[in-house]
N, CA and C atoms as an extended XYZ file, in Angstrom:
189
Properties=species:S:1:pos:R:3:atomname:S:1:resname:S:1:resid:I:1 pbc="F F F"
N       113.502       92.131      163.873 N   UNK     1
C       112.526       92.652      162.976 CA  UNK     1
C       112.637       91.883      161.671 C   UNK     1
N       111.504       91.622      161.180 N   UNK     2
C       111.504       90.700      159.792 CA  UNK     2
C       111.102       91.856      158.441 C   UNK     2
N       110.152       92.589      158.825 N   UNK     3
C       110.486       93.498      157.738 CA  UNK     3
C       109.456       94.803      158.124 C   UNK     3
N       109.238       95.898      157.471 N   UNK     4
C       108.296       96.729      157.864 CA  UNK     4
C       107.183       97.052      155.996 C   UNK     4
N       106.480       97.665      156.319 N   UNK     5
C       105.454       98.396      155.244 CA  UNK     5
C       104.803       99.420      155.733 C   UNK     5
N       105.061      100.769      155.223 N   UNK     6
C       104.662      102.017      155.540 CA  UNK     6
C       103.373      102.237      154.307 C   UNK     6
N       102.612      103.500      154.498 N   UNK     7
C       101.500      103.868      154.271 CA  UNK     7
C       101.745      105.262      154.684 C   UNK     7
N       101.550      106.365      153.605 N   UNK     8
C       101.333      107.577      153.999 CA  UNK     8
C       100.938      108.686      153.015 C   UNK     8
N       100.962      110.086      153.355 N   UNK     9
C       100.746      110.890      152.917 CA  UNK     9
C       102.233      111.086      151.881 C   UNK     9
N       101.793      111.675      150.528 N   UNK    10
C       103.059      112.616      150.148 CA  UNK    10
C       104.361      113.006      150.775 C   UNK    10
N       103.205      113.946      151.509 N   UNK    11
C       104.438      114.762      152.498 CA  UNK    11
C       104.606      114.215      153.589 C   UNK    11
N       104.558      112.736      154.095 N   UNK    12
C       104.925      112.748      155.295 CA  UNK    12
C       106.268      112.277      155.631 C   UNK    12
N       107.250      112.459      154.813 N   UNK    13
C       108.901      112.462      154.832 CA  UNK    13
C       108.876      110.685      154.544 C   UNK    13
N       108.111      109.496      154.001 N   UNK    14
C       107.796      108.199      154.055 CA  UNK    14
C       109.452      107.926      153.597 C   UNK    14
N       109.868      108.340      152.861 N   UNK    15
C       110.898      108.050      152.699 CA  UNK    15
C       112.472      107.894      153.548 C   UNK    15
N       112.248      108.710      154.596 N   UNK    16
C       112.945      109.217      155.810 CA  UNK    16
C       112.748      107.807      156.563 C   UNK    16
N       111.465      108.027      156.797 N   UNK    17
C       111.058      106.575      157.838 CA  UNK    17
C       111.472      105.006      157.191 C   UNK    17
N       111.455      105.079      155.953 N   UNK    18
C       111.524      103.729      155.419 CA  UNK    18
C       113.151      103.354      155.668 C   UNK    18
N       114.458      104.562      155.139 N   UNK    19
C       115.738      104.705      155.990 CA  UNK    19
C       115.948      104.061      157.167 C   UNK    19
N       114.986      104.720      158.410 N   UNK    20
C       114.905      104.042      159.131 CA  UNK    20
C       115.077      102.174      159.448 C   UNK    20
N       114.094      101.795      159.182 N   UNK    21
C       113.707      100.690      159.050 CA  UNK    21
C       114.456       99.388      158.290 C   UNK    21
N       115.024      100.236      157.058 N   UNK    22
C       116.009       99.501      155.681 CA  UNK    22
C       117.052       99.329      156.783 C   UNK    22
N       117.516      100.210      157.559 N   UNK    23
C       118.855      100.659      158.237 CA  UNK    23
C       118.955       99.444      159.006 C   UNK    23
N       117.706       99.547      159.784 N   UNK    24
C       117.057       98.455      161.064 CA  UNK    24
C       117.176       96.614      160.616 C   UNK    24
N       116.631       96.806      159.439 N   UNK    25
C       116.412       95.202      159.013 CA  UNK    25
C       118.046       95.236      158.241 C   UNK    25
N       118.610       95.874      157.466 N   UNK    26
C       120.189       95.527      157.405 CA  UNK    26
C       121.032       95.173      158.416 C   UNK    26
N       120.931       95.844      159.356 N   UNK    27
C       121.974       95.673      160.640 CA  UNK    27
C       121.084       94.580      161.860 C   UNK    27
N       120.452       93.828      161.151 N   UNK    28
C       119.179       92.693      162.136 CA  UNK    28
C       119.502       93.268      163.553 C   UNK    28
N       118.709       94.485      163.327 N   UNK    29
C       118.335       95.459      164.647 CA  UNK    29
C       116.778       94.724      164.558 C   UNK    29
N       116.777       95.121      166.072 N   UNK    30
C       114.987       94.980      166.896 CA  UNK    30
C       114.414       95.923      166.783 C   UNK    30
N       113.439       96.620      167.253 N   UNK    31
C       112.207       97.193      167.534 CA  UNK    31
C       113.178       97.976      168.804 C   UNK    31
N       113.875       97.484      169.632 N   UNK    32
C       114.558       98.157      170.845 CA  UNK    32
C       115.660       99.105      170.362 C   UNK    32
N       116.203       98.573      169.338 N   UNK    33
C       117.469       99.500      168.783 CA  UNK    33
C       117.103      100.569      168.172 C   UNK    33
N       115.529      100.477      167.353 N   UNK    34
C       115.224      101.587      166.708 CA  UNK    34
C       114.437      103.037      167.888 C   UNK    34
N       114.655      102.512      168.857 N   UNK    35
C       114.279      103.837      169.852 CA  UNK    35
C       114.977      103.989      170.462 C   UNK    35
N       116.493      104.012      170.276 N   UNK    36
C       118.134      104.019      170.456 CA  UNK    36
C       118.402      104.735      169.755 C   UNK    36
N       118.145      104.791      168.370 N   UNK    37
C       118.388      105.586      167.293 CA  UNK    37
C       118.709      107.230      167.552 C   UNK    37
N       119.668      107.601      167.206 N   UNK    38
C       120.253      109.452      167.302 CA  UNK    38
C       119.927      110.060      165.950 C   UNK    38
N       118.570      110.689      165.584 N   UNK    39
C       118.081      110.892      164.126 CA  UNK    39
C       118.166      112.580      164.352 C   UNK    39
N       118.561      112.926      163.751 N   UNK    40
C       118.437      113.962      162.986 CA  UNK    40
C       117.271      115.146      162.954 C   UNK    40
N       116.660      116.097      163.896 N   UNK    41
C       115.461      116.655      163.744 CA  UNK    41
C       115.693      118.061      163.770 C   UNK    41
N       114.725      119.119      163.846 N   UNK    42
C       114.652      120.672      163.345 CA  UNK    42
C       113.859      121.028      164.902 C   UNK    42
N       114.630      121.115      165.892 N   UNK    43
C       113.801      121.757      167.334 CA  UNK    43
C       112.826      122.169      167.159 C   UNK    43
N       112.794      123.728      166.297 N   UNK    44
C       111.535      124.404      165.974 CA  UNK    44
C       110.373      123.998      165.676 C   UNK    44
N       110.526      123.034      164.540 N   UNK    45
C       109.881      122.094      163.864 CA  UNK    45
C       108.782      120.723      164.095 C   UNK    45
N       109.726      119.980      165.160 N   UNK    46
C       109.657      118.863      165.333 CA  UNK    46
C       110.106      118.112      166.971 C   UNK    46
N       109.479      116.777      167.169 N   UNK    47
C       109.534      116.297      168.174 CA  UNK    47
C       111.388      115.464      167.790 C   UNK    47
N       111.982      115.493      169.031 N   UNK    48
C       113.275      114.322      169.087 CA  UNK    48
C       112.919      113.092      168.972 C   UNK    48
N       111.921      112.818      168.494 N   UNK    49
C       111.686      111.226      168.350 CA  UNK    49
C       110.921      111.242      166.717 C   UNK    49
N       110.756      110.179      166.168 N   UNK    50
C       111.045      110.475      164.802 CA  UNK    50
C       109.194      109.343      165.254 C   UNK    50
N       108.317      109.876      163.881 N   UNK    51
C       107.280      108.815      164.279 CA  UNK    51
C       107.562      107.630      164.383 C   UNK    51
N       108.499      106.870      163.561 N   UNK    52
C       108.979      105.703      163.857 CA  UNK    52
C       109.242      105.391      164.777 C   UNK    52
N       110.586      106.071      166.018 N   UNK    53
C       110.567      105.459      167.267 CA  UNK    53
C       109.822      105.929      168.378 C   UNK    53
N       108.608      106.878      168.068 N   UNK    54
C       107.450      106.587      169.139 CA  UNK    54
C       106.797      105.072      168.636 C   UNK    54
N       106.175      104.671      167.323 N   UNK    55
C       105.645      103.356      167.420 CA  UNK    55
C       106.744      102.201      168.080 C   UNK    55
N       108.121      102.378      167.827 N   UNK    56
C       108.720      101.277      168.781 CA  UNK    56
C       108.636      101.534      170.038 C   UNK    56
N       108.665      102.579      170.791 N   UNK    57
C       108.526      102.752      172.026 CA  UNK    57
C       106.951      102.377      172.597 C   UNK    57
N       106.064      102.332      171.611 N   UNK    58
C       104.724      101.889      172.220 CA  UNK    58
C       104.784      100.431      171.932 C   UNK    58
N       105.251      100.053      171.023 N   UNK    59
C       105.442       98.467      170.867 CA  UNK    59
C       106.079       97.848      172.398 C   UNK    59
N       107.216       98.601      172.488 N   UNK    60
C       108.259       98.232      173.772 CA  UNK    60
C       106.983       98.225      174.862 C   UNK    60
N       106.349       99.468      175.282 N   UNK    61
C       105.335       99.394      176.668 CA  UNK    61
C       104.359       98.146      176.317 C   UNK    61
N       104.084       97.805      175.505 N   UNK    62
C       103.166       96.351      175.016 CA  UNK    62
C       103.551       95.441      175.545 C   UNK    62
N       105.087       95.211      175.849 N   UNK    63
C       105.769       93.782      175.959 CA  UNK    63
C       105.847       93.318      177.018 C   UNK    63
């Protein structure tokens, strides 16, 4: 990965996701490592996959 640029709402945790990604391009992780990733979510709340690694996982079915 060479770098990312997010776009969002206020509230859409952008900051969470950008973590992501900072994490990703520090450790010259791929697009494959970031839907490897063990993140942190609220069951009730939320899906086990963070929006970030559904777009790598649709990137991955692309390839």
């Amino acid at each position: 990965m060479l770098g990312a640029q997010l776009v969002g709402h206020l509230n859409a945790q952008i900051a969470k996701r950008v973590d992501i990604l900072a994490t990703t391009l520090f450790y010259s992780g791929t697009i494959d490592d970031i839907g490897d990733l063990d993140l942190s979510y609220t069951p009730p709340l939320g899906s086990p996959y963070d929006a970030i690694q559904v777009a790598a996982h649709a990137w991955q079915s692309q390839q």
